[in-house]
FIVEXVO-336875 format. One line per 5 residues: number of its first residue (from 1); their letters; for each residue x, y negated, z of C-alpha. Coordinates in steps of 0.001 Angstrom, whole numbers, plus 500000, padded with zeros to 6 digits. Example, Ala and Ser with C-alpha at 12.3 -4.5 7.8 and 13.67 -1.06 7.14 Angstrom:
BEGIN
1 = AS = 512300,504500,507800  513670,501060,507140
REM end
This chain:
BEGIN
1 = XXXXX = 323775,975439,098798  325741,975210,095285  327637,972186,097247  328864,973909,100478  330169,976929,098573
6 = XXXXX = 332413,974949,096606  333731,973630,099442  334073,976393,101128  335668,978058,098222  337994,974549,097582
11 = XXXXX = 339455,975426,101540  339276,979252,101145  343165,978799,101675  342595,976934,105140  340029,979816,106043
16 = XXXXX = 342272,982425,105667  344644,980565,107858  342074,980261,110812  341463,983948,110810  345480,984403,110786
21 = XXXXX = 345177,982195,114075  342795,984861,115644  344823,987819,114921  348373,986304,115382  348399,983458,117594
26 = XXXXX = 351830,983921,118998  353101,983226,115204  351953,979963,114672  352731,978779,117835  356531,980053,116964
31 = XXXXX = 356161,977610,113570  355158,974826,115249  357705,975683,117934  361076,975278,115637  359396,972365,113523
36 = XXXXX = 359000,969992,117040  362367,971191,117940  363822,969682,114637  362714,966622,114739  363032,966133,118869
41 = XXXXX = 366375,966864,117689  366827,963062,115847  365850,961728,118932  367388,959969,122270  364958,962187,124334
46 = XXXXX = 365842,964888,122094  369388,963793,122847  369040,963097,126688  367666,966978,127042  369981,968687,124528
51 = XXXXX = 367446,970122,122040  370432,970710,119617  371530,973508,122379  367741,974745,122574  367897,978640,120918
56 = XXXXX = 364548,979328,121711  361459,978730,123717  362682,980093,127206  365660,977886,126750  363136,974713,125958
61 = XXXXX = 360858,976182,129396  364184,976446,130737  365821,973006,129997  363306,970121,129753  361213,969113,132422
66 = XXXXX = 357414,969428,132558  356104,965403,132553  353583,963441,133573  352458,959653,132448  354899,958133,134842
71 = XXXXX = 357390,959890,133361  357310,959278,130121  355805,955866,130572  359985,954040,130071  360227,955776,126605
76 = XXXXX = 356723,954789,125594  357412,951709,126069  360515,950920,124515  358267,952558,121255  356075,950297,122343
81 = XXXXX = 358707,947214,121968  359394,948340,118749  362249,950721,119166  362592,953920,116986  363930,957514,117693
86 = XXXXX = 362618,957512,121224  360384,960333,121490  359713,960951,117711  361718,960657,114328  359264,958792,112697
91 = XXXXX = 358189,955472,113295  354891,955031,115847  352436,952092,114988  349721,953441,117244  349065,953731,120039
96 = XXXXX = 345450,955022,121849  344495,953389,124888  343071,955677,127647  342570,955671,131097  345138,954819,133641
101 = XXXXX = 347195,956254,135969  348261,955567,139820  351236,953320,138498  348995,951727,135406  346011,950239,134684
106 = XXXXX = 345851,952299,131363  348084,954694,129247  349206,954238,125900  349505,957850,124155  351669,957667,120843
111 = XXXXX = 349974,958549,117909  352476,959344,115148  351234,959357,111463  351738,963076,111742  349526,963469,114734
116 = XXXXX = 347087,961380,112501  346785,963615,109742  347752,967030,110555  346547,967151,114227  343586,965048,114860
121 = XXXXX = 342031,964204,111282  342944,967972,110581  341198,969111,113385  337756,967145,112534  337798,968564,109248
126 = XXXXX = 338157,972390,110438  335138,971802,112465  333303,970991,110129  334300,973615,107501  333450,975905,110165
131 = XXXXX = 330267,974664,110931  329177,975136,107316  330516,978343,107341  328454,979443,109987  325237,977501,108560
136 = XXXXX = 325684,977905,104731  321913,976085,104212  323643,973034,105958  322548,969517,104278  325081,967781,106205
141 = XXXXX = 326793,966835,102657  324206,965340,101905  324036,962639,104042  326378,960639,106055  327925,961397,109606
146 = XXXXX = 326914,958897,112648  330489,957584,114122  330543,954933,116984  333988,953699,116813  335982,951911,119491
151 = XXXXX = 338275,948774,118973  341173,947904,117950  343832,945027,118484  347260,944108,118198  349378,945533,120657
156 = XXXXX = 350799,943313,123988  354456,944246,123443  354784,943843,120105  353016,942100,117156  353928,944894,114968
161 = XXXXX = 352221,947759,117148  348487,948408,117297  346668,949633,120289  343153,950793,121008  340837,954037,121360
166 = XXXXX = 341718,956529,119434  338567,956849,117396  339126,953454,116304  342581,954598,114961  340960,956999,113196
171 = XXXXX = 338160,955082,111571  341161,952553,110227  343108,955639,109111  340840,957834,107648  340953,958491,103942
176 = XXXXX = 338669,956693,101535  336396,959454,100763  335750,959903,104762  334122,956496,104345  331496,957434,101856
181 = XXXXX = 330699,959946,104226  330577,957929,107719  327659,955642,108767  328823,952523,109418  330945,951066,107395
186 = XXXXX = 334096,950755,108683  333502,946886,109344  330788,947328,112061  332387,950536,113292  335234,948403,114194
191 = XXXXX = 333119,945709,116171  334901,945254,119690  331614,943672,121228  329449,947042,121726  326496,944951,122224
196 = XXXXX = 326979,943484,118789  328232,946974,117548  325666,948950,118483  322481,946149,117279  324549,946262,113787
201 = XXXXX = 325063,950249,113729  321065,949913,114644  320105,947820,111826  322665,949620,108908  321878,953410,109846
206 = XXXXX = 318280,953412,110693  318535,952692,106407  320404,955833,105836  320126,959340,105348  321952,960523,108835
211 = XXXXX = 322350,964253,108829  325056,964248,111830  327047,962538,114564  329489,962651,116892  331495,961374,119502
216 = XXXXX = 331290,961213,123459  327795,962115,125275  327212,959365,127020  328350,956378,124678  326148,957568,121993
221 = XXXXX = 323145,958568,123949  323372,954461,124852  323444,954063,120593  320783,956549,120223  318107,955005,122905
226 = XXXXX = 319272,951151,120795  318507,952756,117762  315139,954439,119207  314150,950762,120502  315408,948638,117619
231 = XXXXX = 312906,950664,115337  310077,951224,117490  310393,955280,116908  309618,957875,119281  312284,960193,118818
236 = XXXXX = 315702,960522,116319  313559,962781,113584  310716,960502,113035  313649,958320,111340  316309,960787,110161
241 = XXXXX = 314252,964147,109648  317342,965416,108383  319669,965329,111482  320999,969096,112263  324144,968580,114506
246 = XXXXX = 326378,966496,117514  329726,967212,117305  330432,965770,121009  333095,966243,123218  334936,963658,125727
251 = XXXXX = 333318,964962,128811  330743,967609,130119  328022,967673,128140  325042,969540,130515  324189,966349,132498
256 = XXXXX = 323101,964793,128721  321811,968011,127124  318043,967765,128431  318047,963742,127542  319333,964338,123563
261 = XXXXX = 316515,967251,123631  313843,964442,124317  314909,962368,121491  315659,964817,119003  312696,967471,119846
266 = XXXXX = 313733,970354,117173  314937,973494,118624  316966,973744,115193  318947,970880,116508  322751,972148,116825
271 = XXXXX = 325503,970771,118917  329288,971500,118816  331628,971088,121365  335338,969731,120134  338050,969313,122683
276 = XXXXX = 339598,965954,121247  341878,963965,123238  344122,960967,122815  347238,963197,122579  345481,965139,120086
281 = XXXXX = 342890,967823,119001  342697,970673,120733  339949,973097,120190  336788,973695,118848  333690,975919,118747
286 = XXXXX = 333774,977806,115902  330768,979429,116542  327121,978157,117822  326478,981167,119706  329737,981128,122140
291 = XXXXX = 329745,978134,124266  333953,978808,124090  336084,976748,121668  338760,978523,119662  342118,976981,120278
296 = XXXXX = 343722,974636,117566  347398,976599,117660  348741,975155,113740  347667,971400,113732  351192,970101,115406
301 = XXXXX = 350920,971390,119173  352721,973211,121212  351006,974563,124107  352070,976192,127833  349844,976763,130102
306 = XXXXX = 350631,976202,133816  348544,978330,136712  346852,975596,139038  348570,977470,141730  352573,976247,140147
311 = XXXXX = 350907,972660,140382  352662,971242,143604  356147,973694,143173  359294,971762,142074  360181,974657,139262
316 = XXXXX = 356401,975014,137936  356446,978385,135944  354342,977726,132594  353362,980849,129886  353036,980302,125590
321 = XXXXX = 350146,981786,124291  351038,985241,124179  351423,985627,127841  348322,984354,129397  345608,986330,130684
326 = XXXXX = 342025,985409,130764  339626,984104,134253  342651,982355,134963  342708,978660,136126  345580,976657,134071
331 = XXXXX = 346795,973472,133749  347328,972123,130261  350839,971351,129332  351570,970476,125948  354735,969040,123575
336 = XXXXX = 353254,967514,120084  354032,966583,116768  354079,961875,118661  356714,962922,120291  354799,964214,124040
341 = XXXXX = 357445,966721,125282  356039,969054,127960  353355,966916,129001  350953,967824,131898  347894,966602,130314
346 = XXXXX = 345827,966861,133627  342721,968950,132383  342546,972678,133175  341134,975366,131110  340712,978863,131125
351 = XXXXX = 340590,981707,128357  337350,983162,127712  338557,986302,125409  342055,987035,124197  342576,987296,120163
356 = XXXXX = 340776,985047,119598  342405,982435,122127  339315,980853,123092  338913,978394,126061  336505,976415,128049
361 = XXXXX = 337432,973551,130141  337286,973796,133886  338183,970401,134895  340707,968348,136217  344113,968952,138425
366 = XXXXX = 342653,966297,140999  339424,964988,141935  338142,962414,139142  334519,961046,138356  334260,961713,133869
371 = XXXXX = 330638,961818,133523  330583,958768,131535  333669,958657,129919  335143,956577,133181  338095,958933,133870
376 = XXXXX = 338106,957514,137543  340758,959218,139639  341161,959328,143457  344095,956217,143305  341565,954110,141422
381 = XXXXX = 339344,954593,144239  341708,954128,146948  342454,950766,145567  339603,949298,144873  338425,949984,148336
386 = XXXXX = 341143,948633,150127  340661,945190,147967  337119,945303,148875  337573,945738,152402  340452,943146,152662
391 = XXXXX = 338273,940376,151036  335186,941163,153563  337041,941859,156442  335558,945793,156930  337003,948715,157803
396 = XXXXX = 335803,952276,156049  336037,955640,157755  335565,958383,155370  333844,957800,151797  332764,959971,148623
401 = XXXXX = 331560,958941,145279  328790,961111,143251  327580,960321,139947  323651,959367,139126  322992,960930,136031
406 = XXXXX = 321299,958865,133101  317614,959812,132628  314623,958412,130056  314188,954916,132736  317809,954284,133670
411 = XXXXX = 321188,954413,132584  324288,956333,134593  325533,954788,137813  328285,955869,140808  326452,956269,144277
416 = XXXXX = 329929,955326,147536  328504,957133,150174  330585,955543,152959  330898,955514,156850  331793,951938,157897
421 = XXXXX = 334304,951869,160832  333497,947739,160410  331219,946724,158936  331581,944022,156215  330150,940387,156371
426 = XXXXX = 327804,940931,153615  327609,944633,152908  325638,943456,149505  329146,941303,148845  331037,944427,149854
431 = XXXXX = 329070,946809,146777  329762,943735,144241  333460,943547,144965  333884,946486,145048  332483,947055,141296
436 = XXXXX = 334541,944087,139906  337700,946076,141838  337071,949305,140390  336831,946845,136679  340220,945765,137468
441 = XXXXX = 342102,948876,138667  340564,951228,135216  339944,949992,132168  337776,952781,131088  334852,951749,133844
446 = XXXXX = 335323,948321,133295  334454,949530,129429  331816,951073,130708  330369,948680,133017  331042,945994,130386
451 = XXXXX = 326888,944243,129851  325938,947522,131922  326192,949102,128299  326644,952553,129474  327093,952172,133536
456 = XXXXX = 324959,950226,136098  326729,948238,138778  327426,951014,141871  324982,951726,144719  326461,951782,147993
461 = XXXXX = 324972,953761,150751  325671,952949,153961  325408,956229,156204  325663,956545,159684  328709,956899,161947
466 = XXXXX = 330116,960700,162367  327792,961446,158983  331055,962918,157133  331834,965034,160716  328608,966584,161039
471 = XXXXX = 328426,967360,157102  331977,969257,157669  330506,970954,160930  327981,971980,158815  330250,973435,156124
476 = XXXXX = 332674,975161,159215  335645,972917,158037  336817,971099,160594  340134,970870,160817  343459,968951,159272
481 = XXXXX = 343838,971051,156274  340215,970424,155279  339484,966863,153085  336708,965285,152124  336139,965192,148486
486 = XXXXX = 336288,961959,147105  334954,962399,143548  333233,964754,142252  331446,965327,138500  328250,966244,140590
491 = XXXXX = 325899,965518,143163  326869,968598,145220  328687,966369,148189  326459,963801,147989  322975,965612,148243
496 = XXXXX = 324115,967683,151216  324920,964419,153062  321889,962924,152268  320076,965961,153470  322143,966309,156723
501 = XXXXX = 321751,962665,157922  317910,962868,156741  318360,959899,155062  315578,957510,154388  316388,954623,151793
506 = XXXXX = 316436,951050,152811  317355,948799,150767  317445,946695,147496  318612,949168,145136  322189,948441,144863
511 = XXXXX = 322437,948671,148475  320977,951482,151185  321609,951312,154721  320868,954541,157069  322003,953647,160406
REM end
């Protein structure tokens, strides 16, 4: 294609660079080292920590502390008020909105202009040079690039200050020539009703020529199926024949990989994994046949990388990229170009090969539920079953949460296995309570759960009493040091209870009672 070699040739500079980033990886983590450093410098947590002391990067492992959410959460917010210099030079407009945390409903990661354009906007466009590099018949050009954007909205603290997901932040930043390429137009992709969204993305794309998407599994498999039933197709080629790749990333994409095979039946059918986040981009697979993404080491982030095993020790020991090893479990720790200084992220990864770095995610440092994009964490949990249980008067013994994976008949859902101590009133009440709990405690499931547009309410089952002791019997883990897993990304825990009580379902569907 006459197109993708000018291209290619137009970025031959920024290719050259990538393969600089396989061979010396240490050296571009040393540039974007001193350039973090000198502008932390201008600022009061810059100040506060000394950075104009800092000589090198043992003295910044050495001298500021590895953070969490909490942490940081007093600085972000006086950014948030308005205030400048806090954790970056320059001023921050925008924030993106994710998941919360045991001390807040939701975070609000910075997003500098600089993270904006050399980190995450940067980071899109190296995938996709790379992806034509590796298909050089690609007709992506050709046509335009399915995006379902998130919202937008001015910002609690301050009038001046916008908040929202980050891909809306990027859809409102993006340069004019990314929206001749994007399907929607920026107006619908912007729609905070996803109802509405989606029914207007349904009735503008199915008109257009959509060679690619991307975004999160499970949001746009919702779009896709809206599409699919808003004009009466069977599958995703009968109306865009020309559709070669999903760039996803967000959260594990096996449990959706059969589902997107159903709708778009071509074994030519590519998809990309990028690693994304709301403090930046990270990684990406660089090529289709290694599942592994190549780290991002020159977009504006500085990364350490923190054995699982240092995760509970007061002095955590971290190593830069040229001490790792590979098969190693590590937590994610990472200082960036909005001002995120030695931030535990909370995923963990682990090298695949060494030069070049690549990784794959592993998970997360505690147990979480992500299969939808909820980002629901043990505290979340905790809380929304002690509201349940104080409003019904019940008392719960042991409890775990599974996921039920979308399929063609039914979107995703949570399955609470739990052992009632008491029971509740109205165990039916209990289930609905707890739902509108969980809304209130995360903001990502309430997203979710939002018109059931990508989550079902939760099914409770009720099992029996001592279920959860026989299961550990079972497993030979009885004992104080051995816990029950609370969430979990699969149905692991959850099928081997099932199987041990012999469960038989009784119920209405929302509610199952073994007893």
């Amino acid at each position: 294609m006459v197109l993708n070699k000018f291209i290619i040739k137009l970025f031959g500079q920024r290719i050259k660079s990538l393969e600089r980033l396989r061979e010396k990886p240490e050296e571009a983590q040393k540039r974007i080292f001193l350039y973090l450093i000198s502008k932390g410098i201008q600022t009061k947590y810059g100040q506060e920590y000394k950075f104009d002391t800092i000589g090198g990067m043992d003295d910044f492992r050495n001298s500021v502390p590895v953070s969490d959410y909490a942490m940081l959460q007093p600085y972000i917010n006086r950014m948030r008020s308005g205030e400048n210099n806090v954790l970056w030079h320059s001023p921050v407009k925008w924030f993106a909105k994710s998941s919360g945390t045991t001390a807040a409903k939701s975070k609000y990661i910075p997003v500098s202009r600089e993270s904006l354009i050399d980190c995450h906007l940067s980071g899109s466009k190296d995938t996709t040079l790379l992806y034509l590099l590796n298909n050089p018949e690609s007709k992506i050009l050709f046509g335009r690039s399915l995006t379902l954007g998130g919202s937008r909205k001015i910002d609690e603290m301050n009038n001046r200050i916008r908040s929202g997901d980050l891909s809306a932040i990027m859809i409102h930043n993006s340069p004019w020539y990314a929206e001749l390429a994007r399907s929607p137009n920026r107006k619908i992709a912007l729609i905070p009703d996803f109802d509405k969204k989606t029914m207007e993305i349904a009735k503008y794309s199915s008109q257009q020529n959509i060679t690619s998407f991307a975004g999160v599994p499970s949001w746009n498999l919702v779009l896709m199926n809206r599409i699919l039933e808003y004009t009466q197709k069977s599958n995703l080629l009968e109306l865009w024949p020309n559709l070669e790749v999903f760039f996803h990333g967000g959260v594990s994409f096996s449990p959706y990989i059969e589902q997107f095979r159903r709708i778009i039946p071509s074994s030519a059918m590519q998809y990309m994994e990028t690693y994304n986040a709301s403090e930046g981009f990270f990684a990406f697979q660089d090529d289709p046949k290694d599942e592994a993404m190549l780290l991002a080491l020159d977009n504006g982030v500085f990364f350490e990388f923190m054995p699982v095993t240092e995760l509970d020790k007061p002095s955590p020991s971290t190593h830069f990229i040229g001490e790792v090893k590979q098969d190693v479990n590590y937590a994610l720790v990472i200082s960036t170009n909005a001002g995120l200084w030695r931030y535990l992220i909370g995923d963990t990864v682990k090298f695949t090969s060494l030069y070049p770095h690549k990784i794959k995610i592993t998970g997360r440092i505690s147990h979480y539920i992500n299969v939808f994009g909820e980002e629901l964490i043990v505290a979340n949990a905790d809380e929304a079953l002690k509201n349940a249980c104080a409003q019904t008067q019940a008392m719960v013994s042991e409890y775990t949460v599974a996921p039920i994976f979308m399929n063609a008949s039914a979107k995703g859902r949570h399955e609470w296995l739990v052992e009632f101590d008491k029971y509740p009133n109205s165990v039916e009440r209990f289930a609905e309570i707890l739902d509108k709990a969980l809304c209130a405690v995360n903001s990502d499931y309430e997203a979710k759960r939002h018109n059931n547009t990508t989550l079902l309410p939760l099914k409770l089952t009720v099992l029996p009493k001592n279920a959860f002791i026989k299961w550990m019997e079972a497993k030979g883990k009885i004992g104080g040091q051995n816990k029950i897993p609370r969430l979990s990304n699969t149905r692991e825990y959850a099928d081997q209870l099932l199987r041990i009580t012999d469960f038989k379902e009784n119920g209405n569907g929302n509610v199952v009672i073994n007893q």
